[in-house]
N, C-alpha and C positions, 0 to 999 in steps of 0.2 A: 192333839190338844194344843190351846191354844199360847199357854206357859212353855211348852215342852224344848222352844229353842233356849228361853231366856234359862231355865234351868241346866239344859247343856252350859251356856256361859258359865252361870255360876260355879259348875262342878271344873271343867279347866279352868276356872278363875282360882277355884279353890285349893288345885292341884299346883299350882303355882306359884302362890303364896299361902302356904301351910301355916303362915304365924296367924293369921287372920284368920281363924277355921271359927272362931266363936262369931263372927259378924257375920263369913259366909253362912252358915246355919243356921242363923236367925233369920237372913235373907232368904235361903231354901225354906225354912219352913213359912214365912209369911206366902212365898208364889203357893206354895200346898196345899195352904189353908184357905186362901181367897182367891175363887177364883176369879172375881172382878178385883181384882190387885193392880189393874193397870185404870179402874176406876179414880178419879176425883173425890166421886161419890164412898167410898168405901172408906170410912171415919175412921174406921184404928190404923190406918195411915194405907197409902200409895207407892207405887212406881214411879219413881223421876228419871230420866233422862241427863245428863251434867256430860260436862266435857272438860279436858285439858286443852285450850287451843292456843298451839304456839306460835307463833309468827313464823316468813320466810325462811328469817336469819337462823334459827332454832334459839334464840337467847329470851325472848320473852313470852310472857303469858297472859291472856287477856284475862284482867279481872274486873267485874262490875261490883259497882260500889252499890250493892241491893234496897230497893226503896222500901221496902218493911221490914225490912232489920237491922237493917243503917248499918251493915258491914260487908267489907271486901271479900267477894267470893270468886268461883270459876263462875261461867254461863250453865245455867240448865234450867229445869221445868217440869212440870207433869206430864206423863205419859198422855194422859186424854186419851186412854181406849187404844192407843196404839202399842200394839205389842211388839213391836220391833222395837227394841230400846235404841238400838243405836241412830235411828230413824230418829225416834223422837230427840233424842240427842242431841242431832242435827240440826233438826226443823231447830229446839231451843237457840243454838249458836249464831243459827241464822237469824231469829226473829229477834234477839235480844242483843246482837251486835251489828246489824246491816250487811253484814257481809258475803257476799252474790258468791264467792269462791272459798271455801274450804273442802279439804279432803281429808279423807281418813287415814289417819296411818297405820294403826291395825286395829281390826273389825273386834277382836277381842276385848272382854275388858281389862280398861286399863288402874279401875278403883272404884272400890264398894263402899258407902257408907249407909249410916244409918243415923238417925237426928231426928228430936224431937221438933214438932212446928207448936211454937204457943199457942195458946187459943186466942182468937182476935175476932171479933162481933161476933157472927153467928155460925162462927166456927169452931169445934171446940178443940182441946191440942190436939196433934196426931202425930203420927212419925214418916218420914221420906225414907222410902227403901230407895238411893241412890243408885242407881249404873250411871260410871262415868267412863267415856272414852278418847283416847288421842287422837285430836286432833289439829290440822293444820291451817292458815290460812295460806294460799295460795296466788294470792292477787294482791288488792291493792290491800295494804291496811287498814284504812279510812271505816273507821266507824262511826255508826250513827246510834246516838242512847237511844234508847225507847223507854218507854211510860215506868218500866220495873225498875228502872235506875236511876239513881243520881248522874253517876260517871261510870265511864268507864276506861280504861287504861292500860297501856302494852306495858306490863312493871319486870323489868329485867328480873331474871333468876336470881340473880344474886341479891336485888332491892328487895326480894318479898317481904321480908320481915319490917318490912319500915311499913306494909301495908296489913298483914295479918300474921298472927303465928296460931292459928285457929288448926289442928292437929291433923287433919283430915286434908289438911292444903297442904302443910308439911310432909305427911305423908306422900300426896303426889307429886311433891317436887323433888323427893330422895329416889323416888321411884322414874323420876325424870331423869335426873342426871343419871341414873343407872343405864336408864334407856339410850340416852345421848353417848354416853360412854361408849358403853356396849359398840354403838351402833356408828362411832368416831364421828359424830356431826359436828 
């Protein structure tokens, strides 16, 4: 089946952060329910792909200033049919930053969200079943905007708040410094 890995995710995702068990479950049950959940096309919402991407130093995090909703987020995108989320992940980080060099730093997920998308033309609302995972930039920094964005910007850990305090970014940056810690980078 063609959900069957992204579900494994989700259930060690779930096993790992037990406070979050009502987001994971809504997430399990939306892959259950639909099986083109990795569809665009599938109205009651989709698959995204998102990432944390930090630079070399470990101290910053690229956020694009998003061109249809005029606010500071991480990078990511629609699946578009691909079920490998962390793939899609990818391809979004890469397509929406320039950036020829990042890697992954664990293949796990690293944060699940969920969010409404407003209705806009002849769209009507829907909701982003998020996967997002860590990621790294490995080379040069130098990024190049692309058409989704205003700007984008390496905003030190410690600046985020001067750029978003949007709940779901806070979350992954508590979950960052955990990681960092942990991990003495």
């Amino acid at each position: 089946m063609h959900r069957q890995p992204l579900l494994q995710l989700i259930e060690t995702y779930s096993a790992r952060y037990p406070e979050e068990q009502e987001m994971t479950s809504r997430l399990r049950d939306f892959v259950n329910q639909y099986p083109d959940c990795f569809e665009r096309s599938q109205q009651v919402g989709h698959i995204t792909g998102s990432c944390w991407l930090v630079d070399t130093s470990w101290d910053c995090v690229l956020l694009t200033h998003h061109r249809k909703l005029d606010i500071w987020v991480q990078l990511g995108g629609h699946a578009d049919g691909v079920t490998d989320v962390l793939e899609a992940s990818m391809t979004e980080a890469e397509e929406e930053s320039g950036l020829k060099q990042i890697r992954v730093v664990e293949a796990e997920l690293f944060d699940v969200d969920i969010h409404e998308i407003p209705a806009r033309k002849s769209e009507p609302a829907h909701y982003h079943y998020d996967c997002r995972f860590l990621l790294q930039a490995v080379g040069s920094d130098e990024v190049i905007i692309s058409d989704e964005s205003h700007d984008l910007k390496w905003v030190p850990i410690s600046e985020l708040e001067a750029y978003t305090t949007e709940t779901s970014i806070m979350r992954m940056r508590d979950k960052y410094l955990r990681f960092r810690e942990t991990n003495q980078l």
